[in-house]
N, C-alpha and C positions, 0 to 999 in steps of 0.2 A: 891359629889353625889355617891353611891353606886350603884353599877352591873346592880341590879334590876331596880331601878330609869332609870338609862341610856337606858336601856334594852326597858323600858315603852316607856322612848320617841321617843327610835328610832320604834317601830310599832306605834307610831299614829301619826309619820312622813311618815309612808309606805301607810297608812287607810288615808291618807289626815285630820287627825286633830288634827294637831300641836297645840298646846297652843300657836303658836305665833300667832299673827291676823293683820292682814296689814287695819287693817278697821279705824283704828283713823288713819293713811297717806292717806292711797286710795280708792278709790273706786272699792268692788269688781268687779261692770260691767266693770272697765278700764283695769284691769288685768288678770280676769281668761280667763285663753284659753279655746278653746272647751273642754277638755281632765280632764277639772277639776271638783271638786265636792264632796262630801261626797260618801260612800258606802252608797247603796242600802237596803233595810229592810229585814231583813232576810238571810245576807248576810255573816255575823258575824264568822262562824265557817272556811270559807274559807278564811276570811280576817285573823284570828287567826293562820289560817295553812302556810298563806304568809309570813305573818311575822316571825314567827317560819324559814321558808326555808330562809328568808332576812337574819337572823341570824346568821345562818349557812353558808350563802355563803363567797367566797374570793374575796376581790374588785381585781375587772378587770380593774380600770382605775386608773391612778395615782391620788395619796390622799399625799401629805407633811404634816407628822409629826407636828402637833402644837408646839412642844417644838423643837424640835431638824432639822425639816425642811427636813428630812429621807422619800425615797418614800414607800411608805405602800402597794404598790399596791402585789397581790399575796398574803398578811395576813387574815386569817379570822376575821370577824369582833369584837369575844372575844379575840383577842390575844393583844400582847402588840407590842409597838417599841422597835426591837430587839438592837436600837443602844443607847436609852435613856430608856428604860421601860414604858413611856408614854401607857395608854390604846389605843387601836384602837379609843373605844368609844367614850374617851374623843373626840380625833382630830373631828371625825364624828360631834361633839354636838356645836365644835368649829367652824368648818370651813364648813359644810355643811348645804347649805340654804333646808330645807323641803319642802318651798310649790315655791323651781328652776320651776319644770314644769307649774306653775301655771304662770308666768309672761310670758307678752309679748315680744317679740324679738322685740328691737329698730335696725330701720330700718337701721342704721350709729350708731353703739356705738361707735367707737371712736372717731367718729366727735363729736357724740353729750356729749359725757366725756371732750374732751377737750375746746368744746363750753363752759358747765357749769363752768369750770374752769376759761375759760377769763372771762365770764360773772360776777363772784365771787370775782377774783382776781382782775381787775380793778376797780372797784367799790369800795372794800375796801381799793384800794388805792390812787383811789381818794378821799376818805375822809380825808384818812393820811397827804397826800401832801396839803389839805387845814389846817387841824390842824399843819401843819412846817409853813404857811405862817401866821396863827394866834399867834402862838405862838413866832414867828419873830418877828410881832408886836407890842408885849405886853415886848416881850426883850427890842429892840428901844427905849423903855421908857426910860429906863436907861443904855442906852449905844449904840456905833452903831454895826449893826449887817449884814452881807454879805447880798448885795441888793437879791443876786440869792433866798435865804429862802426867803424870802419876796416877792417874784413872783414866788414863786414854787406854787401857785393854781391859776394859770394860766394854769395851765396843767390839771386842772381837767375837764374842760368840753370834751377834749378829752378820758381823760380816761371814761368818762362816754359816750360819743358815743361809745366809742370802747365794754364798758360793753354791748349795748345793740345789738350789731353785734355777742357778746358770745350769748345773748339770743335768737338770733334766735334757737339753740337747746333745748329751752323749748315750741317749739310753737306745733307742733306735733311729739314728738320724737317718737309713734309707731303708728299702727292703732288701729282701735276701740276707738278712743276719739270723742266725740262728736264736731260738727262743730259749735256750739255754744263757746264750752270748747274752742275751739283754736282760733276761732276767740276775745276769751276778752285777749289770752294770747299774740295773732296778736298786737292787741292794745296796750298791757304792752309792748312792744318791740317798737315798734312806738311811744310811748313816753318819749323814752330817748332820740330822736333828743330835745323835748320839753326841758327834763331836762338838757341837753347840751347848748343848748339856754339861758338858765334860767342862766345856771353856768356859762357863757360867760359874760353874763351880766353882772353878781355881781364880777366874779373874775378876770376878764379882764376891760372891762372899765369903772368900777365903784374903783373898789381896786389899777389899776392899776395908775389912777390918784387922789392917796385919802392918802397919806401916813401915816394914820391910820384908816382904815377905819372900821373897826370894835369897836375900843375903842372914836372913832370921825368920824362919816361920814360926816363931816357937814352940808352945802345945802344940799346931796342927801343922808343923813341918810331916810329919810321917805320912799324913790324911794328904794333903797337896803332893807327897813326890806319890803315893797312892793313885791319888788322881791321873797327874800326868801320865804315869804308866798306863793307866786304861785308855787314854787320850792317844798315847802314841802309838799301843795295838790297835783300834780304832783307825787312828790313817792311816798307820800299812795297810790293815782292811780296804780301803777306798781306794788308795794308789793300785793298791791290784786287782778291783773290781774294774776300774777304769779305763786302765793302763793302757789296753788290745784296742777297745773305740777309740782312745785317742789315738794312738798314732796312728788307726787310719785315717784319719783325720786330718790331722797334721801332712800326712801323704798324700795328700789331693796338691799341695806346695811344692812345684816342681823345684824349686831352688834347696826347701829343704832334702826331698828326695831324692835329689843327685848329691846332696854332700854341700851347697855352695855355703852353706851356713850351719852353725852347730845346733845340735838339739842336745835337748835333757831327757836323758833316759831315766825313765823309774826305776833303775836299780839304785841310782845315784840316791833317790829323795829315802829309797828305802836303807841305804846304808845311814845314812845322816840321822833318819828317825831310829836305825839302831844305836849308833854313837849315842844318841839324847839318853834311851833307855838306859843303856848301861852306865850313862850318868848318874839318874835319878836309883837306881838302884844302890847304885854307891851313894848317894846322899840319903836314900831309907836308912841304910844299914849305919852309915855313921851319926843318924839320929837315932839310933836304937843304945849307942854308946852312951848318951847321959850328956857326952863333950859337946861343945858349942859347936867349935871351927876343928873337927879330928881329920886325920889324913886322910879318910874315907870322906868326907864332905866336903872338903878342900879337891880332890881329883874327880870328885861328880860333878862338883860347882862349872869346871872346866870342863868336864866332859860334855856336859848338857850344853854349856856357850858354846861349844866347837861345833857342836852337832846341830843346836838350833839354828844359827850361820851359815852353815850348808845347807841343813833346810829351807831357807829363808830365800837364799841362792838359788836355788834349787826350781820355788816356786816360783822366782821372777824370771828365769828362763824358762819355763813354761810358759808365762806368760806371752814373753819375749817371740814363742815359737807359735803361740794362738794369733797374734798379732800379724805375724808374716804368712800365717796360713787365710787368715780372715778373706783375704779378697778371693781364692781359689775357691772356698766352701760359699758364699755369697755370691757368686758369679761363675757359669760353665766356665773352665778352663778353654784357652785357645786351642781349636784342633788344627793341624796342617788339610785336613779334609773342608774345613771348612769356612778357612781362608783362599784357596783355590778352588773352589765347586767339585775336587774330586768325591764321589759318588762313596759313602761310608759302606764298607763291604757287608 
C-alpha cells in the first residue's frame, strides 16, 4: 500500500469512518459509546485540517514496531523505524484498532478473557477426550488396548460443566446489553449442567458398562442414540444462546474483524450437530430392526463420525478464535487518539 493509501486511511480512522465495520459481528447499539458517530454536515474543511494536524503530529504514547517490536513513540507519524525501516504507518494500519473509542469497557477484562478461554478450551477438549475413548474402542477390535483410553470420556461431562462456569463471562461482559440479550445467554450457561448430565449418562454409565458401546451398544443401544439426540438438541440450544455475545467478542480483534484470519461461524457447529443427529437417528432406527450392523446403522455409524469431526473442528477454531481475541478483551485496544494526544471527540 503506498504513502498516500496509508495516509487516506489513517484520516477516515480520525473522521470515524473506517472501512472496517463491526456490523456483520455486532450490534452497533451494543457497542458505540456515547462519544461516537459520524462528523456532522458541513463539517468537512475542519475534519480535513485535523487530520492534516493528526499527520503531523509525534506519538506520545508507546506504539511497538510491527516488525522489529522497537518503541516508536516520540516519531512522527511519516517517519520510519529507525532500528528496522518499517514505516510508522504501516505499524499504525497493523496494530491500531480505529473505531478503540468506539467499544465499550468490559467491566473485568481479564476475568472475562480468561473466562472465554476456559470456556473454549474445555469444551474442545472434551470432545477430544471422547474421540481417545472412541477411538480406543474401535482399536479393541483388534487387539487390547490400555483400559485408562477407554475411559478417558468419562471425563467429559466435567469438562463440560467446567466449560459452562468459563461462560459465565459471555453472559453480560459490559453494560448496555439488553436484558433480554443476557438473559437467553443466562440460559445457554444453564444448560451445560443439562449437557453434563447428558454426557454422564452416555459416557459414564452407559460406556462405562458396555465394552463397545459405540460399535455395539447392545440392549441399551436405543437408550444411548436416545440420549445423544437430547445431547445434541441441547447444544444447538447453547450455540444459539451464545452465538450474538460471542462474536461480539471475538470483534473487539481487530485482525479478526477485518478478515486477516478465519473464524468459525455457528452455523458451521450447528450444521455438524445436525449431520450427528441425523446419524443417531439412523442408528435408532436400525436398532429398532433386531439386525446388528443393517444399512441403517452402518450410514448413522458414519454419519455421527462425519459430524462429530466437524464438530470437534468446529470447537477447536473457536478456540482458535478466543485465543486471538484474548489480548484485545484483556487489554483497551490501541486507539490512533491515544497514541498521538488527539483529543477523543
Amino acid at each position: 500500500m503506498g504513502g498516500r493509501a496509508v495516509d487516506h486511511a489513517i484520516r477516515y480512522a480520525v473522521r470515524g469512518r473506517s472501512g472496517f465495520s463491526l456490523e456483520r459481528m455486532q450490534e452497533p447499539t451494543d457497542q458505540v459509546g456515547a462519544g461516537g458517530g459520524g462528523e456532522a454536515p458541513g463539517d468537512g474543511a475542519s475534519s480535513a485540517d485535523r487530520s492534516a494536524r493528526l499527520l503531523a503530529r509525534e506519538l506520545t504514547g508507546d506504539l511497538p514496531c510491527v516488525v522489529c517490536k522497537y518503541n516508536l513513540r516520540g516519531l512522527s507519524i511519516r517517519a520510519v523505524c529507525p532500528e528496522c525501516g518499517a514505516a510508522v504507518r504501516a505499524t499504525l494500519l497493523a496494530l491500531v484498532d480505529p473505531q478503540a473509542d468506539e467499544l465499550r469497557p468490559i467491566r473485568f477484562p481479564r476475568l472475562t478473557a480468561w473466562g472465554l478461554l476456559l470456556w473454549a478450551g474445555a469444551q474442545a477438549l472434551a470432545a477430544l477426550v471422547v474421540w481417545v475413548a472412541r477411538l480406543a474402542e474401535v482399536a479393541s477390535l483388534a487387539g487390547a488396548v490400555p483400559a485408562v483410553l477407554g475411559r478417558s470420556g468419562a471425563v467429559a461431562p466435567w469438562l463440560i460443566v467446567l466449560a459452562g462456569v468459563g461462560a459465565l463471562g459471555l453472559v453480560r461482559p459490559h453494560a448496555g446489553l439488553a436484558g433480554l440479550r443476557s438473559a437467553a445467554s443466562l440460559a445457554g450457561v444453564v444448560a451445560y449442567l443439562a449437557l453434563g448430565y447428558l454426557a454422564y449418562a452416555i459416557h459414564v454409565r452407559i460406556d462405562g458398562n458396555t465394552p463397545t458401546p459405540y460399535v455395539d451398544a447392545g440392549h441399551l443401544a436405543s437408550l444411548r442414540e436416545m440420549l445423544r439426540l437430547m445431547w445434541i438438541a441441547v447444544a444447538g440450544f447453547v450455540v444459539l444462546a451464545l452465538q450474538r455475545n460471542l462474536r461480539m467478542l471475538v470483534a473487539r480483534s481487530l485482525v479478526i474483524r477485518t478478515g486477516r484470519v478465519e473464524r468459525q461461524a455457528p452455523q458451521a457447529l450447528l450444521a455438524s450437530l445436525a449431520v450427528m443427529g441425523g446419524g443417531s437417528l439412523a442408528r435408532l432406527a436400525g436398532a429398532g430392526t433386531g439386525e446388528s450392523w443393517s444399512l441403517l446403522t452402518i450410514g448413522g455409524t458414519v454419519l455421527v463420525a462425519v459430524g462429530a469431526m466437524l464438530f470437534t473442528i468446529g470447537l477447536v477454531g473457536v478456540l482458535l478464535d478466543c485465543v486471538q481475541a484474548r489480548g484485545a478483551i484483556a487489554r483497551p485496544p490501541l486507539s490512533l487518539g491515544g497514541i498521538t494526544g488527539e483529543p477523543r471527540r
